[in-house]
MARPA-486168 format. One record per atom (N, C-alpha, C): x, y, z. Coordinates in pm, whole numbers, plus 50000, padded with zeros to 5 digits. Atoms other than C-alpha are relative to their C-alpha. Example, Ala and Ser with C-alpha at 12.3 -4.5 7.8 and 13.67 -1.06 7.14 Angstrom:
2
500894988150000 512304955050780 500905012050000 499184988149994 513674989450714 499235010950073 
***
This chain:
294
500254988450084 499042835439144 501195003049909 499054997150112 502612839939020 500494989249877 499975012550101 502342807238849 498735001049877 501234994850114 498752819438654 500355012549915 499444989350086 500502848238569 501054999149910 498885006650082 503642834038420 499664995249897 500255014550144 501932807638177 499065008249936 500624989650060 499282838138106 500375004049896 498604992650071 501942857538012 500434999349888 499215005850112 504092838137785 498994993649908 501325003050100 500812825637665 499395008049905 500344989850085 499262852737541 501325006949877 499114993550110 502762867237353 500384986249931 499815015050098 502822828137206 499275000049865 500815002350032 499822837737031 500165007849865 499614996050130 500052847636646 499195013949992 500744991550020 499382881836577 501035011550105 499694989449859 499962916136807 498935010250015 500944988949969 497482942436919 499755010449832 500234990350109 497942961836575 500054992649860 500015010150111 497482933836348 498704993049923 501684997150059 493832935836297 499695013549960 500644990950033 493792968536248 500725001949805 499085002950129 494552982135881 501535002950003 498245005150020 498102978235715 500295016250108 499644989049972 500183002035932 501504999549948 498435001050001 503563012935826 501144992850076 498935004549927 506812997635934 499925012150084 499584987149885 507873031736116 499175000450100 501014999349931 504193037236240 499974984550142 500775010249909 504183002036416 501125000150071 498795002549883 507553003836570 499555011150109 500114988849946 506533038636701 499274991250135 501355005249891 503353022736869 500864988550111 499045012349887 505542991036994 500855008750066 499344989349875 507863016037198 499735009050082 501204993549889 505313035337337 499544990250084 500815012249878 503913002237519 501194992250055 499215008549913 507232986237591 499874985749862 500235012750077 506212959737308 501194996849945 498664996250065 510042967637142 500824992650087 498784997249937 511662957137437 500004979749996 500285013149996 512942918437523 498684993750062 501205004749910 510302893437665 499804997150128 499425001049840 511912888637968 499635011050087 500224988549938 511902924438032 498305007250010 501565002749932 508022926637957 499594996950106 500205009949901 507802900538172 499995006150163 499954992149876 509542917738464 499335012950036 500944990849964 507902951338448 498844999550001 501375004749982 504382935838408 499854997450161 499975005549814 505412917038773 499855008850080 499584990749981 506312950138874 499085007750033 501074991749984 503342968038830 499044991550062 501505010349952 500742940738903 500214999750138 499404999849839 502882942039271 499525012650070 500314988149957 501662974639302 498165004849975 501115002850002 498152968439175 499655008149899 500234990550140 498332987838825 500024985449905 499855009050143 497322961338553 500265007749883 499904992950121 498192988138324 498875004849910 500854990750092 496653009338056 499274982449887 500375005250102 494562988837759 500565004749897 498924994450113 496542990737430 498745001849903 501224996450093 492882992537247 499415012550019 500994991449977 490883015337428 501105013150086 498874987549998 493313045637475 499955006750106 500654994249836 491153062137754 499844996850085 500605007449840 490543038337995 501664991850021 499205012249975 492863013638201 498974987750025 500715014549973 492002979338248 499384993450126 501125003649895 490752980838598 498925010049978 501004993950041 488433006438479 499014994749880 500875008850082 487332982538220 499184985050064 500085014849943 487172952338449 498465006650090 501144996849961 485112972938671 498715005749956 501384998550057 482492982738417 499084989749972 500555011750035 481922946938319 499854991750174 500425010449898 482192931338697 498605001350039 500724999949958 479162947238804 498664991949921 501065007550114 476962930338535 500164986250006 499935011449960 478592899938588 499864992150122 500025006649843 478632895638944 498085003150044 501644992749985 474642910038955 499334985549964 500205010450094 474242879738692 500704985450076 499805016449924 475802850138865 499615001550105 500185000449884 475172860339207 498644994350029 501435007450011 471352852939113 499894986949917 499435010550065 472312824738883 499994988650126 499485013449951 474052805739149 498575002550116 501154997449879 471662817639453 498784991849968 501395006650081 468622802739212 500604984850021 499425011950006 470812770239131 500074995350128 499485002649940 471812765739475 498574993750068 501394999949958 468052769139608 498934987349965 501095009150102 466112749039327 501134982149959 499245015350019 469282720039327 500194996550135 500385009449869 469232713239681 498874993650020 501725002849959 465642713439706 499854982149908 500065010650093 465662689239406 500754983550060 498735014850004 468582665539500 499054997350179 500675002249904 466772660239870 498364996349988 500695004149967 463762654639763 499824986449921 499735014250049 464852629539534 500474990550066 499275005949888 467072614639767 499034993150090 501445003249889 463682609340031 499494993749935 500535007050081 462052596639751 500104993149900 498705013450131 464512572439576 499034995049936 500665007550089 463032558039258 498314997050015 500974999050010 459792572839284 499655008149900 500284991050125 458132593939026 500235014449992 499614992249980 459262622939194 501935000649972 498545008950022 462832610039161 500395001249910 499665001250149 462842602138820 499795013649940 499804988350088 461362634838702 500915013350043 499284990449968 463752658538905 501544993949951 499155004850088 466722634438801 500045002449782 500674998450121 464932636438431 500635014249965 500114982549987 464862674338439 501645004149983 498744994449974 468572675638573 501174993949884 499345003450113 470042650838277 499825009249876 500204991550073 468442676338064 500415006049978 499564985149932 469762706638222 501514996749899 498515009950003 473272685638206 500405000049842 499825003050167 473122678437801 500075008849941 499924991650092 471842707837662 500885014550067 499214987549993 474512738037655 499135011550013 500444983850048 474112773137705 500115004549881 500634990350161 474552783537348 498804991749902 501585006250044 471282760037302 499225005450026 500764996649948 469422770937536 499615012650025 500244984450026 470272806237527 498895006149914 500794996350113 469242812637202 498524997949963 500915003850016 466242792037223 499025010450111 500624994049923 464952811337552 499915017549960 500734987350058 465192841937371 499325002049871 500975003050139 463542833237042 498854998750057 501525005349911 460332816837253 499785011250107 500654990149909 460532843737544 499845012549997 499994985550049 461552872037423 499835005349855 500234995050097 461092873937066 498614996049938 501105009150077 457852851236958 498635009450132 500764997149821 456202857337360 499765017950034 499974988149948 457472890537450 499865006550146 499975003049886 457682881237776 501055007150080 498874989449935 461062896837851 501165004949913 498774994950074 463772911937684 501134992049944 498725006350078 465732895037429 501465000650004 498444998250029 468992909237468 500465012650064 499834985749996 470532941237557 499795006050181 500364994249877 470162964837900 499365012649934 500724991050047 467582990037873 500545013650088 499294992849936 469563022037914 501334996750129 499235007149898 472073002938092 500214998950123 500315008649872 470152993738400 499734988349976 500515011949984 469602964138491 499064994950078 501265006449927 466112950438574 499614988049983 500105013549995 464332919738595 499604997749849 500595001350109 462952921338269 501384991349866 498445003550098 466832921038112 500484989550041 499415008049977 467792898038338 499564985150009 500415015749999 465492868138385 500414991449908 499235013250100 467042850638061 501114995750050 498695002149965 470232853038121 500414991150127 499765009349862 470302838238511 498994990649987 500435011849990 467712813438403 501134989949898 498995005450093 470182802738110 501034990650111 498395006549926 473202800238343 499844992150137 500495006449898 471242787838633 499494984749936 500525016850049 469902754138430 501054986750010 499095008849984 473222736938400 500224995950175 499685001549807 473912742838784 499034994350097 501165009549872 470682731438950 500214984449921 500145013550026 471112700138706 501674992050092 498835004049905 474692694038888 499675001750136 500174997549904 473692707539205 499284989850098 501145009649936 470932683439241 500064985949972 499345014950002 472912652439072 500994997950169 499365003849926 475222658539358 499384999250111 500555000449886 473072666439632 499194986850016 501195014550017 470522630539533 501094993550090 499365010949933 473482610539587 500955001550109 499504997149811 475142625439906 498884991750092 501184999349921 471942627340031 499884986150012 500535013550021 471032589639933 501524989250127 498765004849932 474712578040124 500065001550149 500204997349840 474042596640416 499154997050083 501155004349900 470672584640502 500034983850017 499755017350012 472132547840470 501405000150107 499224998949912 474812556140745 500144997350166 500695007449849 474972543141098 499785014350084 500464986749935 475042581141271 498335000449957 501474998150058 471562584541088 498974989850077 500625011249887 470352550041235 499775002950136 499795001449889 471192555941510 499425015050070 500994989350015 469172589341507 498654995449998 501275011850055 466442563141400 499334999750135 500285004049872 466542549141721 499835002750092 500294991649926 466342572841932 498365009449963 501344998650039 462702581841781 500075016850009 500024982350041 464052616941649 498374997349851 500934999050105 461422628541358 500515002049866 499345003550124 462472622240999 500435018149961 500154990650027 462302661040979 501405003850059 498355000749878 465202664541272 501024996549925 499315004050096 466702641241082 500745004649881 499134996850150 466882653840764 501025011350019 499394986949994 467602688840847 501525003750123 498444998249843 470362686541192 500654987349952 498965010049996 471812652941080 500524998649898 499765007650057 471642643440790 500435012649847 500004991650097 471762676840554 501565008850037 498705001050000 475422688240672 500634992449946 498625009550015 477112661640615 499614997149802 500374996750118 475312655940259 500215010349899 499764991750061 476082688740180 501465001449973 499204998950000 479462684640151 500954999949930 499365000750144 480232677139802 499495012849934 500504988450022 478072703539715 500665013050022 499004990449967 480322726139915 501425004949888 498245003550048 483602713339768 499555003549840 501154994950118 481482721339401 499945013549994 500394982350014 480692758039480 501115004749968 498984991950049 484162768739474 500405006549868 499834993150169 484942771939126 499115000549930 501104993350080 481782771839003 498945014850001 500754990949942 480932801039205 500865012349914 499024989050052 483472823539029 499804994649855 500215000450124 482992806538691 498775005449965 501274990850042 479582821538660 500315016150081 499614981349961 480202856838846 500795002149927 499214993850068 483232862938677 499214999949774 500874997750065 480382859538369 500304985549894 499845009850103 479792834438093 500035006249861 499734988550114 481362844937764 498464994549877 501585001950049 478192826937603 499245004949964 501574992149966 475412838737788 500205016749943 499884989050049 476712872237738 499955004449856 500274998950160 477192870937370 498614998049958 501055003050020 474072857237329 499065010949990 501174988749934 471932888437544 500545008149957 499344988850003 474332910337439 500645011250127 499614995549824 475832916837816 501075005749978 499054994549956 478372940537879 500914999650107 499165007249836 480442916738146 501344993249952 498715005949901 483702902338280 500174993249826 499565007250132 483312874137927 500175006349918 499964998250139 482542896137669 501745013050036 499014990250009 485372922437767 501444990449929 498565017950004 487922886237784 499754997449852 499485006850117 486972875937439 500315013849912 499974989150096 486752914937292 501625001050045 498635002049920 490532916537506 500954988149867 499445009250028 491492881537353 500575004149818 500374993950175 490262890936986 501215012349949 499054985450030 492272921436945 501195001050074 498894998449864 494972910937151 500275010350076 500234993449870 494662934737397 500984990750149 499405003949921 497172924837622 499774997250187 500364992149845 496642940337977 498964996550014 501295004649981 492782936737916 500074981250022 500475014150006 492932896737880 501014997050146 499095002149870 495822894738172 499135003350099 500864997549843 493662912538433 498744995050011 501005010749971 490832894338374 500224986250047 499855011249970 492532862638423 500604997550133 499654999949853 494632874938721 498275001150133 501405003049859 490562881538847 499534990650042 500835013449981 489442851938799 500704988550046 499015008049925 492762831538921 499895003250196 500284997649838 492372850139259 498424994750034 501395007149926 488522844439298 500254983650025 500155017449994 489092806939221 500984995650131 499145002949830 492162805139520 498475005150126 500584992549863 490062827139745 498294988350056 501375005750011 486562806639684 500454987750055 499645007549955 488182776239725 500984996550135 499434999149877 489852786740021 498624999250117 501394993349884 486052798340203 498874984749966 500415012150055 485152760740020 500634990950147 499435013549935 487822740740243 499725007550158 500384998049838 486962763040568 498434995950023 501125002549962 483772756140542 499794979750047 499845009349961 484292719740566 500244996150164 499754998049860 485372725440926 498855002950072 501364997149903 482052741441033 498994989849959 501135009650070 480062716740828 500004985950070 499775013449959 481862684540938 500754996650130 499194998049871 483052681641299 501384988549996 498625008150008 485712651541168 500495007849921 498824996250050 487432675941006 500335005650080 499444986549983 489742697341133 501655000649923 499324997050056 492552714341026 501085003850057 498864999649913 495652716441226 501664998949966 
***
């Protein structure tokens, strides 16, 4: 974490421009004023250290845009939209790409095979800012099927949301279910499995107590960061629907240099990715009895 924050850091003040450099011309006097009110006046070093300082204490500081709010009060307006939005995303992906990659797997180079492989090269090629756009032109604007864009009164129902988590869910069942085919296809060619054979278990036994652990295991090692790259939101999808989440705050943050705002988003999304990939490599332990960890 103090290494994502460091290169953040110096990253973001690398970056041409300063928080008051989009807005119109402001006076010399006027902009020094503003830079000494935030600390912006002072060395970079010393930034540096009182940023550490506070973040140790769990204050990401005020937003230098939005005057009224701080930046965990911004983070938390956008997490809930984002985490609502991937949580069904991946849950869908996770569901509809196992299913897929297993039954391809059972049915190697059959016509079932080819068209769930088919389906998933698809998924795989075309981007979200393809597919976005296209699923709300055809579903929501031509159809009228569901809501183009937007939160109606800023709830969130199914109506707002089915684009969006089918969007961000397409790429992931097409990975989900490339990886799960060929686990799956490795593991049922393994002598433990045989040897399951032989003992005149039922292909069902099989699949599900022997042979679907151990298969699942790339899949596992997979969820980690992809599980936080969609919750923590896609700046995309969001642009696209017009979502009020985790991305669009990061690029409205980035855009306007907004300092504090683009830092605490990245410190969120640096911790989910440790933490995920931490509940990634324990799970390996319950999954695979040759691991352990000692």
């Amino acid at each position: 974490m103090l290494a994502i924050i460091t290169i953040a850091f110096f990253m973001m003040r690398a970056a041409p421009g300063n928080p008051y450099s989009t807005d119109r011309k402001l006076t010399p006097e006027v902009e020094a004023n503003l830079k000494a009110s935030l600390g912006l006046d002072r060395p970079l070093h010393e930034q540096y250290l009182q940023y550490l300082s506070r973040v140790a204490t769990g204050d990401l500081g005020p937003s230098m845009k939005n005057k009224d709010k701080s930046v965990s009060e911004l983070i938390g307006e956008g997490l809930p939209v984002s985490f609502t939005i991937g949580a069904l995303s991946m849950s869908l992906a996770i569901f509809l790409g196992v299913g897929f990659g297993v039954i391809a797997a059972v049915r190697q180079n059959s016509p079932a095979d080819y068209s769930a492989m088919g389906l998933a090269m698809v998924g795989i090629s075309i981007p979200t800012f393809v597919t976005g756009p296209l699923l709300s032109l055809i579903l929501g604007v031509w159809l009228g099927w569901f809501a183009a864009g937007g939160l109606d009164l800023g709830r969130m129902t199914f109506n707002n949301l089915f684009l969006p988590v089918i969007t961000l869910a397409l790429p992931q069942i097409a990975i989900i279910s490339r990886l799960m085919r060929a686990s799956m296809i490795e593991t049922l060619r393994s002598n433990h499995i045989r040897t399951a054979r032989s003992k005149g278990l039922s292909d069902a036994a099989i699949l599900l107590r022997h042979a679907a652990p151990t298969a699942i295991l790339p899949v596992v090692s997979y969820l980690g960061p992809a599980i936080v790259g969609i919750i923590t939101g896609s700046v995309v999808v969001e642009r696209v629907f017009g979502l009020p989440g985790i991305g669009q705050s990061f690029i409205d943050g980035a855009m306007t240099r907004d300092y504090p705002r683009v830092m605490g988003t990245v410190i969120l999304y640096g911790g989910l990715i440790i933490l995920f990939n931490l509940i990634a490599d324990l799970l390996y332990a319950l999954l695979d009895p040759k691991v352990r960890y000692e």
